[in-house]
N, C-alpha and C positions, 0 to 999 in steps of 0.2 A: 644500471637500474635492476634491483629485482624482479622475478617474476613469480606474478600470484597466480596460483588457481584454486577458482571457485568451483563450489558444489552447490549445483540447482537442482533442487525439487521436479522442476520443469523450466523451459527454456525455450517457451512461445510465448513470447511478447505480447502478441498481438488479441492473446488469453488469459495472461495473466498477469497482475500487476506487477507482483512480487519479479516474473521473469523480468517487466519490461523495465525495470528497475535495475535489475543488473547487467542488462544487455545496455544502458546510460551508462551505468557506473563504469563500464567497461570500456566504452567511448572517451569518457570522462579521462581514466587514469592511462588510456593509449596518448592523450593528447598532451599530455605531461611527461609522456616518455616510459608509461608502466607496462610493459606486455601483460598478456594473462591468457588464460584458457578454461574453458568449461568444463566441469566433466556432470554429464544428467542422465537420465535414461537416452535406450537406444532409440525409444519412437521421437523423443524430442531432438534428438540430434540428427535424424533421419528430417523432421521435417524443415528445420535450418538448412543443414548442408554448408557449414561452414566448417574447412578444417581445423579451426581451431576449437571446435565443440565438439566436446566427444562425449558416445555412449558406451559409460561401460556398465551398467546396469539394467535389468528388464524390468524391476518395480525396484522401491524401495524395500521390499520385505526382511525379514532377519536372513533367510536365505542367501542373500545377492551381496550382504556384506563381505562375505571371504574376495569378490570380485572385487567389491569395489574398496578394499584394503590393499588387494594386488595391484590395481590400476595405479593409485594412488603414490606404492613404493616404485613402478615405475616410471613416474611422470618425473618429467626435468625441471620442479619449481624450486622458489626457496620458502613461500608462504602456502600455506593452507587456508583457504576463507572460506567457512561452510554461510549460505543464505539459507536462514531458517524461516519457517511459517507453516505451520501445520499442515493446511490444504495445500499443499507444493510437492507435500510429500505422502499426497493420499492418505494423509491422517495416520502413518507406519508410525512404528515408534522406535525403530532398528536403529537409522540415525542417531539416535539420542545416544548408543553404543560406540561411534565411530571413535571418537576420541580416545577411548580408553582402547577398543583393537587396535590404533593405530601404536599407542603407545606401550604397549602388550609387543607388539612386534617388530619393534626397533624404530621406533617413529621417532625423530629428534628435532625437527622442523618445526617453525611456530605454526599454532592452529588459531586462527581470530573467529569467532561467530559472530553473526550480525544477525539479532532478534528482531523480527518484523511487528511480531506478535507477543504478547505475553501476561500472564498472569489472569488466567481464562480457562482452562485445557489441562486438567490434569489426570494421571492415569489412576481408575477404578475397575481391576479386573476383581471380577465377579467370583473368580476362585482362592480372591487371597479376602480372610478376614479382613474387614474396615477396621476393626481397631489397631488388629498386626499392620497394616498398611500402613496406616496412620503414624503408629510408632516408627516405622523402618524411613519412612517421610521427616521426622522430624530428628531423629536420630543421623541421618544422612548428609540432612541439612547443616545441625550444629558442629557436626564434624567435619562440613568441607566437602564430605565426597561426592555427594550428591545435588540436586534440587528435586523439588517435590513436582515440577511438572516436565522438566527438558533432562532428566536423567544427567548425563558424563557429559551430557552437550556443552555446559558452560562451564563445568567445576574444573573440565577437560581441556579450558582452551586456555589461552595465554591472553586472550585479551578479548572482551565480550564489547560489540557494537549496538546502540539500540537507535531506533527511528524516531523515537517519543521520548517523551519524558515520565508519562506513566511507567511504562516498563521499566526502565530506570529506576523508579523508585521502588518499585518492587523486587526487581533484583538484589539493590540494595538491603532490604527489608532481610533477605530471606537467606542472603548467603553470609556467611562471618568471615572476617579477616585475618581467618585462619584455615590450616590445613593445606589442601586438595585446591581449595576455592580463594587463597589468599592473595596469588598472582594475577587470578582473572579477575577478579574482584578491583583490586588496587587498579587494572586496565581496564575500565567501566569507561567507555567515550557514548556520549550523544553525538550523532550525526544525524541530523535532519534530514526531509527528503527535500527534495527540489519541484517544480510543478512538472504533471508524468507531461505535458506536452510544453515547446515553450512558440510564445507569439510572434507570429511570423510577422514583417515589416507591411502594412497594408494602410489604405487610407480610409478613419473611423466610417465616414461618410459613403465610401465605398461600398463598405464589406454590409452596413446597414441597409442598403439597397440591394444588391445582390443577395441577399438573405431573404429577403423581404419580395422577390422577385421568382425567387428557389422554390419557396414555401407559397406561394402566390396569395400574399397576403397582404393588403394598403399599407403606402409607405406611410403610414403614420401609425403606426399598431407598436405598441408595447410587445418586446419579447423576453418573457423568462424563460430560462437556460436551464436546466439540469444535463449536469457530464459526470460521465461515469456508465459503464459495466450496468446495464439493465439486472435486478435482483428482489427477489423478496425482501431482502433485509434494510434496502437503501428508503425505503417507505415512498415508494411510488402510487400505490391504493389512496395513501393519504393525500398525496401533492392532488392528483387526478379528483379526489372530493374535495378538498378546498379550492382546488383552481375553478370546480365549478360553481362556487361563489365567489369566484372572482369577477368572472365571465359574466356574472348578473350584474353585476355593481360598475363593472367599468368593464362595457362590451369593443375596447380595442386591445387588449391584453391580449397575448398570444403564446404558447406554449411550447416549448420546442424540448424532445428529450434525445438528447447527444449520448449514441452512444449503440454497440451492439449486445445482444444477449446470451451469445456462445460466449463461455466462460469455463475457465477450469473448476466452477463452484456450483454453474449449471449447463450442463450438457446436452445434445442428441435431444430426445425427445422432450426430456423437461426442462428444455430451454424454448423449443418451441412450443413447449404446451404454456410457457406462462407469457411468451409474447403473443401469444391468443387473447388470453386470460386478460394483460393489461388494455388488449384492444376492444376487448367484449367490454371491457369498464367502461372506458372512453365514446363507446356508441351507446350503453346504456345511460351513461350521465349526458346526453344529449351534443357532446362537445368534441365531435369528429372533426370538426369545421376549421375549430380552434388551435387544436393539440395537430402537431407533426412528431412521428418517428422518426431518426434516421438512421437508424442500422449502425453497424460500425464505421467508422470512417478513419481515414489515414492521421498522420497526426498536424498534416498543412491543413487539410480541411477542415480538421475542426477546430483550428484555432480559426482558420476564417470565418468560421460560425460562430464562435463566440465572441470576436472582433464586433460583431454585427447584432447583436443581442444585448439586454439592457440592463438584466437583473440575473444575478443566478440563485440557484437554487441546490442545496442537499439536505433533504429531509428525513435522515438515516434512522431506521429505529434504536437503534445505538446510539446514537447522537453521531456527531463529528467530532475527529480530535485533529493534533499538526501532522497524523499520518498520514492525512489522506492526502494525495495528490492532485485529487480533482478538485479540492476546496484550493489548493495554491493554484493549479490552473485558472480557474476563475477570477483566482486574484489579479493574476499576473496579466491578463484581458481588462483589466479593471473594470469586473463587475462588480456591484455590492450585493452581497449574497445576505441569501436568509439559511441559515443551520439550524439544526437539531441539536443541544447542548449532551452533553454524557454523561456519565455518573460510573465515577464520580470527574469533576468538571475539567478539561484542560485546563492550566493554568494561562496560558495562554493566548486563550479565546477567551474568558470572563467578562474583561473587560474592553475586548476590544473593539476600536470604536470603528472600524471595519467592516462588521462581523451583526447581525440582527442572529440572535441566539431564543429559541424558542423550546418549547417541552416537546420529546417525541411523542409520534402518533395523535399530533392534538391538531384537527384540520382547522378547526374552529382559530385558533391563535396562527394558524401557519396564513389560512386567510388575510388575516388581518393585516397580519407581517408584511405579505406581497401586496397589500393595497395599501399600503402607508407608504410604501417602496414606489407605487403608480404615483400615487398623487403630490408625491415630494421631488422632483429634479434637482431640489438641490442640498438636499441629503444624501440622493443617490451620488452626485457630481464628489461630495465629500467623502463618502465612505469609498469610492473610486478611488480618488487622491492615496486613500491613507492606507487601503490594501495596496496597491501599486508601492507606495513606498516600501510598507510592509517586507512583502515579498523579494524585496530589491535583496535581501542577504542571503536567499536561497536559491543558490543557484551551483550547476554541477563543478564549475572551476571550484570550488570552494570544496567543495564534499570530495573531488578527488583530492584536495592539499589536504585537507582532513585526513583521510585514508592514508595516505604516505606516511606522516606523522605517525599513528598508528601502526603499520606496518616499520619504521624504523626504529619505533620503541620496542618492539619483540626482538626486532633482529638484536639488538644492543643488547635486552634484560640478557636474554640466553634464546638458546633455542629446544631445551623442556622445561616441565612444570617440576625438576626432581631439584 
C-alpha cells in the first residue's frame, strides 16, 4: 500500500474543522491499510505530539516555503495531498506556490488537492493595477497555468478533490481542458464529507432523560439543538430572537447551543468577548432560564446530547450547503433540522424533504419554522426517517475507498503533469 502525506494548514482537531477532518480521514484510510503522515507547522505538531505529525514550518509565509520544499523532498511518501481552506493557512497565499517549487526542483510524485472552500477568495493586491490583474487572471486561466483565486494550487496538481458540489462547479467553469490544467481537471473527484461526529449506540429514551436532567429542565420540554463551532457567521443573534418568540408561543421549547467558541476563526480574547456578547443577548431577551450553553464537548458527548434533543437547528448567514458537517451530524441523531438556504442553492438540499430550508437572517420565518417543527410530531418523526436514511451513504469507509481510487489513478496516469 502506498503511503500518503498530507499538508495541513493546522492540525488541532479539536479547533478546527477542516483539521478534524483530516485527522478522520487519516483514521479512515489507516483502516484500509493506508499509512500517511502530517506535515503543518511546528506549534500544531507541538500541540499533537504524535510522531507521525510533523512541524516543518513556523507560518505559512512565502518565507518558510524553501523549508517546507526541503522537508517535503525528504519525506519517505509516494503521494502528496495538500488540504486546502484559506483560514488553515492564516489566509498566506505562499501555498498556492508549493506545487510549481516542488516541480521547479525535481518533484515527480503525484500532488492531489482537496478544496474545502472555493469560489469566494480571490487575490486583490493593492499595488498591482485591477485591470492588469484582471487580464493576468484570465489570461492564466485560459491557458491552464493558473486560476484566478488558488494560484499553481490546482493547475499544479494531478488530481483536484472537492467536498461540495459548488466548488466543483466552479472549478469546472474556470479551468480548460487544456494546457498546465488539463490533467487536474480531467481528475476533478467529488468526495463528500461524512458527519464531523458519528452516533454513539444509546437508548433514545435514555439519553432524553439524561439531557433533560443535565440541563435541569421537565421531562417534557421540547429541545432544539444547534451544533457547531460558536460564530458570528453561523447567525446565532438570529436563532436567540426568534427562539424568544418561540418561548412566548409554546413555553416548553428549550434551547441548547452544542458547541465551544475557541476556534481557529475566533481566538483568545474575541472568542471570549463574543461569548459574553451571545450571553448578554440571552439575559437581555429575558430567556436565561430557557437557552443552555455547553462549551466544547468530546465528540461521545455530544452525540449523547443530540441522541436526547428534538429538533436541530443551523441558522448560518450564508445559509447551509453538504459541507457542513454539523448539518450531517444532526442528520445522523435523526433530528429534523431547520437551515438557512444559500445562494446560490445547494442542489441538494432544495428539495429535500429532510431538511425545512428558510432565508438567512430572517427570525421572523426561522420562528415560525421551529414552531411548526413544535406542534407537528409527526413531521418531525418523518423528516427524522428520511435524513437518517439520507445520511446512511456518508460515511468515512466510503470516503476512504474513494481516496484510494483517487490516489491509484495518479499513481497509474504518471507521476508529473509534463
Amino acid at each position: 500500500m502506498p503511503h500518503v502525506t498530507l499538508i495541513a494548514g493546522t492540525y488541532e482537531p479539536a479547533r478546527c474543522g477542516v483539521a478534524h477532518y483530516t485527522e478522520r480521514l487519516r483514521c479512515a484510510l489507516h483502516s484500509v491499510g493506508m499509512p500517511s503522515t502530517v506535515i503543518t507547522t511546528q506549534t500544531a505538531a507541538k500541540a499533537v505530539q504524535q510522531p507521525d505529525v510533523i512541524g516543518a514550518v513556523n507560518d505559512w509565509s512565502l518565507l518558510e516555503m524553501q523549508a517546507l520544499v526541503r522537508s517535503l523532498h525528504t519525506a519517505q511518501t509516494d503521494i502528496l495531498h495538500i488540504q486546502h481552506a484559506a483560514g488553515t493557512y492564516s489566509f498566506e497565499r505562499a501555498i498556492f506556490l508549493l506545487p510549481l517549487l516542488l516541480r521547479l526542483t525535481g518533484w515527480h510524485k503525484p500532488i492531489v488537492t482537496t478544496v474545502h472552500e472555493y469560489g469566494w477568495w480571490e487575490w486583490q493586491p493593492a499595488w498591482i493595477p485591477s485591470q492588469l490583474l484582471e487580464w493576468l487572471k484570465v489570461q492564466g486561466q485560459r491557458k491552464g497555468w493558473w486560476d484566478r483565486e488558488d494560484g499553481f494550487l490546482l493547475t499544479g496538481s494531478n488530481a483536484i478533490i472537492t467536498t461540495n458540489s459548488q466548488a466543483e462547479t466552479v472549478i469546472r467553469q474556470r479551468l480548460p481542458a487544456h494546457g498546465a490544467a488539463q490533467k487536474a481537471v480531467s481528475h476533478l473527484y467529488n468526495i463528500e464529507l461524512a458527519p464531523n461526529i458519528e452516533a454513539i449506540s444509546i437508548d433514545r429514551a435514555i439519553a432524553r432523560q439524561s439531557l433533560r436532567q443535565m440541563c435541569n429542565w421537565p421531562n417534557d420540554t421540547t429541545i432544539i439543538a444547534f451544533f457547531g463551532f460558536l460564530h458570528p457567521v453561523k447567525g446565532l443573534e438570529t436563532l436567540l430572537t426568534a427562539f424568544k418568540s418561540v418561548i412566548v408561543a409554546r413555553p416548553n421549547a428549550r434551547l441548547l447551543l452544542l458547541g465551544g467558541v475557541e476556534s481557529l476563526a475566533l481566538v483568545g480574547e474575541h472568542a471570549a468577548q463574543y461569548w459574553h456578547t451571545l450571553h448578554e443577548q440571552v439575559a437581555a431577551l429575558g430567556i436565561d432560564q430557557v437557552v443552555q450553553f455547553t462549551g466544547y464537548l468530546s465528540p461521545e458527548l455530544a452525540s449523547k446530547y443530540l441522541s436526547g434533543a428534538d429538533i436541530g437547528v443551523l441558522p448560518f448567514n450564508h445559509g447551509v450547503t453538504m459541507k457542513s458537517g454539523s448539518l450531517l451530524a444532526l442528520l445522523t441523531h435523526g433530528l429534523p433540522t431547520v437551515a438557512t438556504a444559500s445562494d446560490p442553492p445547494d442542489p441538494k438540499l432544495t428539495d429535500a424533504s429532510w431538511l425545512k430550508l428558510i432565508p438567512p437572517r430572517a427570525d421572523d420565518r426561522l420562528a415560525i419554522a421551529l414552531t411548526t417543527l413544535l406542534d407537528d410530531p409527526g413531521l418531525r418523526h418523518q423528516m427524522s426517517d428520511a435524513g437518517r436514511k439520507f445520511v446512511q451513504t456518508f460515511e468515512w469507509n466510503a470516503i476512504a475507498k474513494a481516496h484510494l481510487h483517487v490516489y491509484q489513478s495518479v499513481l497509474t496516469d504518471g507521476l508529473s503533469l509534463e
